[in-house]
C-alpha positions in Angstrom: 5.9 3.3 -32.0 8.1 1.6 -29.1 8.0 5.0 -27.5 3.9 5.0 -27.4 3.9 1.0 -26.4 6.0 1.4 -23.4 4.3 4.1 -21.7 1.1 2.6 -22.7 2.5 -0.4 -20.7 3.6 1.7 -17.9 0.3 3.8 -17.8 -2.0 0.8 -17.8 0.1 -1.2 -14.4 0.3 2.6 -12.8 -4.0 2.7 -13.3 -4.0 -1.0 -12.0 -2.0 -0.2 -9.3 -4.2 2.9 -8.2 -7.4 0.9 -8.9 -5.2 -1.7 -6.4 -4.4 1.0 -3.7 -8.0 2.2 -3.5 -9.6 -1.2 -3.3 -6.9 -2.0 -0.5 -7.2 1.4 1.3 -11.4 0.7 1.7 -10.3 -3.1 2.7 -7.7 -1.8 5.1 -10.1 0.8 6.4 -13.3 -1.3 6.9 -11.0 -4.2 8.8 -9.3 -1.0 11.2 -13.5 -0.5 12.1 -13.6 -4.1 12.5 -10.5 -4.2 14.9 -11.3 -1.5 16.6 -14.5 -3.0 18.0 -12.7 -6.4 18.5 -10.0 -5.0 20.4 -12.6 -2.8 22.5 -14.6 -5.4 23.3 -11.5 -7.6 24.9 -10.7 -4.7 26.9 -14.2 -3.3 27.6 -12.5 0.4 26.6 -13.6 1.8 23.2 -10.5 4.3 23.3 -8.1 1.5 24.3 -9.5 -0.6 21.1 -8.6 2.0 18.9 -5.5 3.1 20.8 -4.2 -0.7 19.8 -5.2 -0.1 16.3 -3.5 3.2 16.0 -0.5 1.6 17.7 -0.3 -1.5 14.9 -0.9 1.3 12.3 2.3 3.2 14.1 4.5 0.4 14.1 3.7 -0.7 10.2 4.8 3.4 9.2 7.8 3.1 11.4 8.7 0.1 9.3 8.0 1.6 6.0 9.7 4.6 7.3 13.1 2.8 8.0 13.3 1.4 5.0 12.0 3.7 2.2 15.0 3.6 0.7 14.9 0.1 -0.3 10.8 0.3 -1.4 11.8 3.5 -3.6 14.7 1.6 -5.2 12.5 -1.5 -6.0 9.5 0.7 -7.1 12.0 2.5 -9.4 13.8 -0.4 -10.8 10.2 -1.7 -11.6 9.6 1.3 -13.7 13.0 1.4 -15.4 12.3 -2.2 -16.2 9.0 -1.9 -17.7 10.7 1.8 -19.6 13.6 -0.8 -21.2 11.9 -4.9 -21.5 12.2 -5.4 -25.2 10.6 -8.3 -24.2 6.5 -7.4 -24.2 
């Protein structure tokens, strides 16, 4: 019975979360259109618009990239928290 309520826990924030991701990838995506027009307009160059864009999204996976380590530790201890709260 604790086995079955824990996972369900754990499968119903995973589904949130995916429902989360996708909602924030077509945000993220629709605002990169967005800025790439703004940014070509300010320099009257289309490709230097989206060059900026490209070069924001660069420096956000270098960041993510340096410190994976520490966002796969918290994302694990999230799980093994959710797998072991006696509390819910």
């Amino acid at each position: 019975m604790q086995v079955t309520s824990t996972s369900s826990r754990l499968v119903a924030k995973l589904v949130v979360a995916m429902a989360l991701g996708l909602l924030g990838f077509c945000l993220l995506f629709f605002l990169s259109i967005m800025g790439g027009y703004f940014f070509a307009d300010l320099t009257g160059s289309l490709y230097i618009g989206y060059g900026i864009v490209v070069v924001i999204y660069l420096l956000f996976f270098l960041l993510v990239y340096w410190n994976r380590k520490k966002i796969g530790n918290a994302v694990s201890n999230s799980i093994i928290q959710i797998l072991f709260n006696k509390d819910e």
